[in-house]
N, C-alpha and C positions, 0 to 999 in steps of 0.2 A: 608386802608389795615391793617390785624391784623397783630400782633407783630410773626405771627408764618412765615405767608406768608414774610415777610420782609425777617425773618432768613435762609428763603428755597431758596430766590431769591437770596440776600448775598452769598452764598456758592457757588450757582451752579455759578454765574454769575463769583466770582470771578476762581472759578474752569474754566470751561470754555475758559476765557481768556486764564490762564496761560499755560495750554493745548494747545488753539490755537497757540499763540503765539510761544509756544516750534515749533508744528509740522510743521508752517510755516515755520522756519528758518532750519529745516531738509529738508525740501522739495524744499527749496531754494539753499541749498548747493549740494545738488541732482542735481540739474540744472546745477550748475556749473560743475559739475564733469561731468554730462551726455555731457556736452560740453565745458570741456576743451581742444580735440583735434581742434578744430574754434576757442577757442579765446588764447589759448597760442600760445607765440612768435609770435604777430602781434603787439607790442609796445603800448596797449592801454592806455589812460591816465585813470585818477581815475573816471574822470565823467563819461567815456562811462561805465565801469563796472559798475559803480551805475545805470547808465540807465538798463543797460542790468539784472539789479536786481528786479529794482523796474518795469520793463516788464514783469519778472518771476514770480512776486508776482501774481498777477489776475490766471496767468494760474495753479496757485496750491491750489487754492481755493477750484474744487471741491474734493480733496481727501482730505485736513486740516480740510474743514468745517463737512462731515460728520462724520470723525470720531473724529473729539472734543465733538461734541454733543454726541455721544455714551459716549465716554472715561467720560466725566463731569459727564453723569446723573450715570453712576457706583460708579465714585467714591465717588459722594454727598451721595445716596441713600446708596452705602455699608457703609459707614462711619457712618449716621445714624445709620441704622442696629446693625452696630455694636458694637456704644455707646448704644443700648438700648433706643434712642431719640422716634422710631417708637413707641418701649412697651408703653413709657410712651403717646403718643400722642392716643393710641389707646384704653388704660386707660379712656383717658378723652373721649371718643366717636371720634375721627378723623380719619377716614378712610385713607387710600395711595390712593386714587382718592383724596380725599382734599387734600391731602400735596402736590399733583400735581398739582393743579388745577388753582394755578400761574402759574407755571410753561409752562403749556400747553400756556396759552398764550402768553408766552415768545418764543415756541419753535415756535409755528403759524406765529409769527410776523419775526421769522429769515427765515422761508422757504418762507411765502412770497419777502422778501429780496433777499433770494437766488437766487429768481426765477427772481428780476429786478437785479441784481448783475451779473447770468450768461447770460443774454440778452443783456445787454450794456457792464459792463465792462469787461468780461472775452474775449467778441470777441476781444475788446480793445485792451486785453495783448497781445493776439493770433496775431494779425497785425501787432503792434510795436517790438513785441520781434523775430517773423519769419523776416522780411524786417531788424532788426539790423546784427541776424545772418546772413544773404546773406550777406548785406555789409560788418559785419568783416570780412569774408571769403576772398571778395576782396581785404583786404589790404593785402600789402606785398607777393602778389603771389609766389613771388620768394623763400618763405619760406617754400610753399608747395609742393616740389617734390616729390612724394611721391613715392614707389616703385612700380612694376607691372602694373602699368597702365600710361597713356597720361597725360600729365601738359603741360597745356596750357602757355605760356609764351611770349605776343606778336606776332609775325609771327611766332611763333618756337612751334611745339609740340615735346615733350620729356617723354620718356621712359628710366627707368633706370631697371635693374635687382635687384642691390646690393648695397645698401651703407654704408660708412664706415667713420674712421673716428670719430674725438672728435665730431663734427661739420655736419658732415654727408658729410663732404666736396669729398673724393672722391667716385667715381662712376666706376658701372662696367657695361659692355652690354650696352650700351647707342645709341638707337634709337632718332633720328634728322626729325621732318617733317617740312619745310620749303612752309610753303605759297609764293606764287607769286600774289600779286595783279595784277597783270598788265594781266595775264592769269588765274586769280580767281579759284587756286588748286594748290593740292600740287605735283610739279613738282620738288623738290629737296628732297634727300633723304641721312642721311649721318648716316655711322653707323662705332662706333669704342667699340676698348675691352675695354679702360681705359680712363675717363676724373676725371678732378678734377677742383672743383668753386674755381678761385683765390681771385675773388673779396668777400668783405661781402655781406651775403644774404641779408644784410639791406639796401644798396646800391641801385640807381636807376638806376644801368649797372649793369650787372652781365657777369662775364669773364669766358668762360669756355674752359677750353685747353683738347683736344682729343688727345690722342695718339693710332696709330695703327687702322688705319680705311679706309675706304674708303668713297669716293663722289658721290654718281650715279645722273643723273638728265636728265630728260626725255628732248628730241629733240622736238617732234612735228611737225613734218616737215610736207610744202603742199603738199607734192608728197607724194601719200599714199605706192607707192612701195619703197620707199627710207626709208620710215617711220618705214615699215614690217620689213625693213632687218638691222636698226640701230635704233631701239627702246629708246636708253638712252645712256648718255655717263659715263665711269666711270675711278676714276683715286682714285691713291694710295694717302696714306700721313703717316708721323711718326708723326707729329703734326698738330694740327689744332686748331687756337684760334678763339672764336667765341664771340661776344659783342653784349648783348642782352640788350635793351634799352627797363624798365620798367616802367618808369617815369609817362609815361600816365596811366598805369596800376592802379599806387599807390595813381590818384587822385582820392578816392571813398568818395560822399558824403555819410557819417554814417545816415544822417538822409533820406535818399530816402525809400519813401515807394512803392513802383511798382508791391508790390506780395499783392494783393486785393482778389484774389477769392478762395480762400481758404474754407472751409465750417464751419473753427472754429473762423472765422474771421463775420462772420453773423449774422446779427439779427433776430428773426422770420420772418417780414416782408420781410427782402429781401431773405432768406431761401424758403419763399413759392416763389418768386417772379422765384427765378432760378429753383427749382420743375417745377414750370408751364414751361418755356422754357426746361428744359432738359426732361419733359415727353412728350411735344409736336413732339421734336426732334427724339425722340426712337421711338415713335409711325411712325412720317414719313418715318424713317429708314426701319421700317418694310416694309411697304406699297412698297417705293422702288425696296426695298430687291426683296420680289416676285414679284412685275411689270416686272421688270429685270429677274429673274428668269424663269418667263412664255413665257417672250417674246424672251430669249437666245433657251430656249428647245421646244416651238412651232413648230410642225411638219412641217407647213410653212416656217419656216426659217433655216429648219435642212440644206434645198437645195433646194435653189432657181431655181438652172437650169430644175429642175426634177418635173413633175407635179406628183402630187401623185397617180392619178388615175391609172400612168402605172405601179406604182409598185406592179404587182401581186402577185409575189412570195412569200417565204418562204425566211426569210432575211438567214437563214441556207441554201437553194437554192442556193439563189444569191450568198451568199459568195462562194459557191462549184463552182458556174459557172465561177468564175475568175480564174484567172491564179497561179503560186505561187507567182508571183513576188505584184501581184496585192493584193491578200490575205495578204500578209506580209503587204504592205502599207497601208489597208484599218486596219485592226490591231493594228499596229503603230498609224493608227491617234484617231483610237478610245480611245486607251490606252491615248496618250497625252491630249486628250479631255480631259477625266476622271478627269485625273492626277489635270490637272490645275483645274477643276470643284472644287475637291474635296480641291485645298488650297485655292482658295476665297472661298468658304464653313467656312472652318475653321478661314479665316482672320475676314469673316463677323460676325464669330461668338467671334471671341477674340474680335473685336470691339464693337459688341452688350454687350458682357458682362464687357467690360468695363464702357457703358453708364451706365447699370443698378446698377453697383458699385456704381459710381458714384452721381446717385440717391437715393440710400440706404443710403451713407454715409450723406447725404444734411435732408430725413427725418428723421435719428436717431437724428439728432444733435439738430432739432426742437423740439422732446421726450424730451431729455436730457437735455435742461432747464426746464422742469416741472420737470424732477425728483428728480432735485439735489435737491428741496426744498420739496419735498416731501419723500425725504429716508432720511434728518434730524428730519421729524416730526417721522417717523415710528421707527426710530434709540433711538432716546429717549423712543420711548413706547417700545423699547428692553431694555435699559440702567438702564432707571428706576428700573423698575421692579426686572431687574438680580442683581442689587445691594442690593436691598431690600432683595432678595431670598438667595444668596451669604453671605453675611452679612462679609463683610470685605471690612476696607478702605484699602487706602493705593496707592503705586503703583506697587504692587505685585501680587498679584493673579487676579485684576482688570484689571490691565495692560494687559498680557495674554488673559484674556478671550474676554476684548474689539477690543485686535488684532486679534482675531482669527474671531471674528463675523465678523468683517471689511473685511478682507481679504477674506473670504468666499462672501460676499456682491459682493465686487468689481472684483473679480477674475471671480465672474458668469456674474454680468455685461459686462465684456474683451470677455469673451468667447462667450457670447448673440449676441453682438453686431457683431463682427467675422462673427460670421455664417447667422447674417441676412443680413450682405454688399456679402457675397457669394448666397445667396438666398435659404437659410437654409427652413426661415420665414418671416412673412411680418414685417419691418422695426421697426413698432412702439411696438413689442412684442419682438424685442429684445434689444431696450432700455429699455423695463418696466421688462420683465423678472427676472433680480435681486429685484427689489421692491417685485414685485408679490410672491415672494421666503419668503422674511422674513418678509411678512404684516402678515402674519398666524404666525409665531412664534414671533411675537410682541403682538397679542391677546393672544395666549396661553399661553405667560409668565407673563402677566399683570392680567389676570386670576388666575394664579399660587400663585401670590403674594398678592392681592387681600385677597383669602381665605387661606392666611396663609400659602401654602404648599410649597414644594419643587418643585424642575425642575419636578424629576420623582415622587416621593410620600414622606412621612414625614420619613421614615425611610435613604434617601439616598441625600446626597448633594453633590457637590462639597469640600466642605471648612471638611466637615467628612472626605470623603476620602483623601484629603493629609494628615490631621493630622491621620489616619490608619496610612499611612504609616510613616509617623515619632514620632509614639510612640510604633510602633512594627518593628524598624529594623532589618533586614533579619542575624541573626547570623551567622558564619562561621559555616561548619559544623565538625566536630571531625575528627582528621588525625586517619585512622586504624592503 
């Protein structure tokens, strides 16, 4: 290896790193923040957070790694550029394909990487880090009450409107659903203006006192006319203390993994494996679907009592030849027909389109290991280049520009990927879509660079126009 190659490797590689390493540890606190409402105030010790970190790390790989390789090959390349290193390299006959020409091999041997990296370990992260979040969630239930909606709490469902309080401790509007095992539903129902939690929410009882409520709770009685006329009994109270026993709640094992089928939890082989079973599935569905379909609306079984051969008429006849009372009814049923026809129509069809979702999301994600290693090689033939052409190190104007590329990248990808899980497009064009995008502006700016020019031509840059603007600042103009 020449002494040049050595120097090219040196820069980017330690560039690189220190790049990755930064956007890691951004993308990692991201994590936490995107779910601090699951893991605050569940008492965890220090391991699980470490766990729950070092789970988080695989799954931010693919947004750190592409755009470290962009962010590196900028700033190596502009920083050359902009000592003058290229001039002098190009002096001696070295073209910017050789100065890359290490390089290239370095970036090959990371996407192929990428490419075993998002196959095994990213599903990796994606299993252990989903199955820790559900268990923390489970711990401490008692701590989740949360407003507007049902908290699960042992036998007790709970509804509050308003809480208040240092602690959240008191409550207002507070709805009480009260399972009955022994009758499997909820047969008790208690509802008051004002409660407040005596006990601590860290506690494995939690004491809750009602005030100003009532008790309703359904009878059931075997005599159905007794049933009709006293549906539920109900009685007043000024207070009402209530002891709810969490204890079993709170024993969650942290390490259960149960949530398995996930689609970012797969590996190729078993990605194709569930493809083959959910396209088998959809296809049967179909088949069904109209079996059913032919055989509900077959003229044969419109009515059976009636042989068809008598119906001569004009069904506008026949209908004239009934009565009013008969008209009304025969009307009435057809409309009900319809009615019900047309919401399994529409059930059949939210379910269809659920499968096919659900298929689209299983083939993108098959794509999506080949691409991550593949928008690092193409990311670099952008990187390169624009740093060469740019000609400024640093982390200022490189910074910017490698964020905007990125963003652009990744933002077309979100949106590809969206519209092909709704059936935009077929699956595998809108994982590649973003590639497909900047494979052409990866040529044309390696091109650009290649022969010396600018983005647009040799009169116009980047790095010209902001210094425009900061050597001809915009004067005030004269007060009349």
């Amino acid at each position: 290896m020449k002494i040049l190659d050595r120097y090219i490797l040196n820069q980017y590689i330690k560039t690189f790193l220190s790049v990755f390493i930064v956007l890691m540890f951004i993308l990692i606190l991201q994590a936490i923040w995107l779910y601090i409402k699951e893991l605050a105030g569940k008492d965890l010790d220090v391991a699980t957070i470490i766990k729950f970190l070092y789970y988080s790390t695989p799954v931010a790989v693919p947004i750190a790694l592409p755009l470290s390789v962009l962010l590196a090959a900028i700033l190596v390349f502009g920083s050359m550029a902009e000592n003058y290193e290229f001039a002098a390299m190009k002096s001696n006959g070295i073209s910017l394909q050789r100065a890359m020409r290490s390089l290239t091999i370095v970036i090959l041997g990371i996407g192929i990487t990428s490419f075993l990296f998002a196959n095994s370990v990213i599903p990796w992260g994606h299993l252990k880090q989903r199955n820790l979040r559900g268990n923390i969630a489970k711990i401490k239930p008692a701590m989740a009450i949360s407003e507007g909606s049902f908290n699960q709490l042992g036998s007790y469902n709970i509804k509050v409107a308003d809480k208040s309080g240092e602690n959240g401790e008191f409550l207002t509007d507070v709805i009480i659903h009260k399972k009955n095992a022994r009758k499997n539903g909820n047969y008790t129902v208690i509802k008051s203006k004002r409660g407040e939690l005596k006990s601590s929410l860290k506690s494995n009882v939690i004491q809750l006192v009602l005030e100003e409520g009532n008790y309703y709770e359904d009878l059931n009685l075997v005599q159905p006319r007794k049933n009709s006329s006293s549906p539920f009994v109900k009685s007043s109270f000024d207070s009402y203390t209530l002891n709810i026993d969490v204890s079993q709640l709170n024993k969650v094992d942290i390490n259960d993994e149960s949530v398995t089928d996930n689609h970012r939890m797969l590996k190729i082989n078993e990605l194709y494996n569930r493809i083959d079973t959910f396209s088998l599935a959809l296809t049967n569905n179909y088949k069904i679907y109209r079996t059913n379909q032919h055989n509900t609306w077959s003229p044969t079984t419109l009515d059976r009592r009636i042989e068809l051969d008598t119906i001569k008429e004009n069904p506008i006849d026949l209908l004239a030849s009934l009565n009013t009372a008969d008209q009304r009814r025969a009307v009435d049923v057809a409309i009900s027909k319809m009615r019900s026809q047309i919401a399994a129509i529409k059930n059949r069809e939210s379910q269809i389109k659920r499968e096919e979702t659900r298929l689209a999301k299983h083939e993108i994600e098959i794509h999506k290991k080949y691409v991550l290693g593949v928008a690092c090689i193409i990311l670099f033939f952008i990187g390169a280049p624009l740093g060469a052409i740019i000609r400024k190190g640093g982390m200022g104007l490189p910074l910017v520009i490698a964020t905007l590329f990125f963003l652009t990248y990744h933002f077309i990808g979100i949106f590809a990927e969206k519209a092909a899980t709704e059936g935009a497009f077929p699956a595998w064009l809108g994982a590649w879509m973003s590639t497909f995008i900047i494979f052409p502006m990866g040529m044309y700016l390696t091109y650009r660079a290649t022969t010396d020019q600018g983005i647009f031509n040799n009169d116009f840059s980047l790095v010209k126009l902001f210094s425009k603007f900061k050597k001809h600042p915009k004067t005030p103009s004269p007060i009349a």
